[in-house]
N, C-alpha and C positions, 0 to 999 in steps of 0.2 A: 960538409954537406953543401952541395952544391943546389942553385934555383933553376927550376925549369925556363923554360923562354919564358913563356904566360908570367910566371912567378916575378923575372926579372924584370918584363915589362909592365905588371901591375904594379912593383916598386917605385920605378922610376916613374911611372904616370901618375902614383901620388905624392912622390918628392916634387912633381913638376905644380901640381895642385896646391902645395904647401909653399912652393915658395913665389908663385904669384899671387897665393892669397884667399886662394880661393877653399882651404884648407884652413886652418889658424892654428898655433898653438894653444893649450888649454889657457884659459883667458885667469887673470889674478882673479882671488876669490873676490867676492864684492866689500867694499870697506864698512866696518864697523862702528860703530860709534861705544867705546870703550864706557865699563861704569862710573868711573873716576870722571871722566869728560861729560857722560850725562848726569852726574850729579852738578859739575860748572854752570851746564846749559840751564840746568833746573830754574838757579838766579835768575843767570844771567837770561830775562826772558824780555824783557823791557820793562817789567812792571815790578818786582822784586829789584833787580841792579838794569843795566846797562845792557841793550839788546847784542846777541851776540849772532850773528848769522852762522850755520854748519856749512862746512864745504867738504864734505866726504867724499874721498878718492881715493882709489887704489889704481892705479894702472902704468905700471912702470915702462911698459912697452908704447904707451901710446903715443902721439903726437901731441904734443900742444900741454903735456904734465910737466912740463917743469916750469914752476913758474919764477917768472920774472920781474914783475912787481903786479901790486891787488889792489883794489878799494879794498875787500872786503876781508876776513880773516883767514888766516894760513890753514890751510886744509888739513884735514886732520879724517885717522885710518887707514894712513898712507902704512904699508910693512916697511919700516924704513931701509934694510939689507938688501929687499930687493930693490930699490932703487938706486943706492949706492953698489950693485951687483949690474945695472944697466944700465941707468941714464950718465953721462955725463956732468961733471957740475955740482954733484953727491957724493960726500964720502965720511967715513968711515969715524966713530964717534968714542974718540979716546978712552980710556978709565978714568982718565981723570974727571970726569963728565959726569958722574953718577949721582949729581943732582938731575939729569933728563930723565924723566920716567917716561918709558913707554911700556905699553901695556900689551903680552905678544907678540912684542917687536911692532907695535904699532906707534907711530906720534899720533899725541891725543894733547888736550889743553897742559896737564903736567909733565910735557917732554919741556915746553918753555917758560909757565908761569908754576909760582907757588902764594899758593891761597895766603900763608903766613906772611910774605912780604910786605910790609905794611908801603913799600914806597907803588908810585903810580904803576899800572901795569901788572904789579904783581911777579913782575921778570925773576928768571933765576939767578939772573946773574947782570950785569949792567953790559947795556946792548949800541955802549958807546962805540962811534966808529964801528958799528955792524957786529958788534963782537960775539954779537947772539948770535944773530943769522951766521958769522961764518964759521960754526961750530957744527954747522951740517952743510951748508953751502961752501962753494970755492970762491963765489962773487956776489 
């Protein structure tokens, strides 16, 4: 089946629309704050433990998501496949891993801490020489 002129030119004039911008693809859904993590935060409030600030993101397409170092705590309701599906610098998180919980493919506070670990931090695993961070990071 072939398009009328109209038809082909209504095509190309919202490929042209989509790809300056002016169109967008459907945007990631907005990030969530997982139960497991709003139970962390519940403490961690400043007044039970040690103030913990949220930094909820999802947006794997955008500018300026990858981050590169923080004051504040690592973001979390990121879907972590589509970011290793897009961004650079992300990837892809062995079997051997399956102490990281994420919660619908979301990182949430038990992708990297467990509450049981009695040493500082809580870490899953010892983040010596970055060895946390480069279980989903490349640097």
């Amino acid at each position: 089946m072939s398009l009328s002129f109209k038809e082909a030119a209504l095509v190309a004039f919202a490929a042209a629309l989509f790809i300056v911008g002016v169109v967008t693809a459907p945007a990631a859904p907005p990030p969530q704050l997982d139960p497991l993590s709003k139970e962390c935060i519940g403490c961690h409030d400043g007044a039970a433990g040690p103030d913990v600030r949220v930094d909820l993101r999802n947006n794997p397409t955008g500018r300026g998501s990858h981050v590169h170092s923080f004051d504040g705590e690592h973001p979390i309701g990121m879907i972590y496949q589509s970011y290793v599906d897009t961004k650079p610098g992300y990837k892809p998180i062995s079997v051997q891993e399956r102490n990281m919980i994420m919660v619908n493919g979301a990182v949430g506070c038990l992708t990297c801490h467990d509450p049981l670990n009695p040493a500082k931090g809580h870490l899953i695993k010892s983040d010596k020489n970055s060895a946390l961070c480069l279980t989903c990071h490349d640097k």
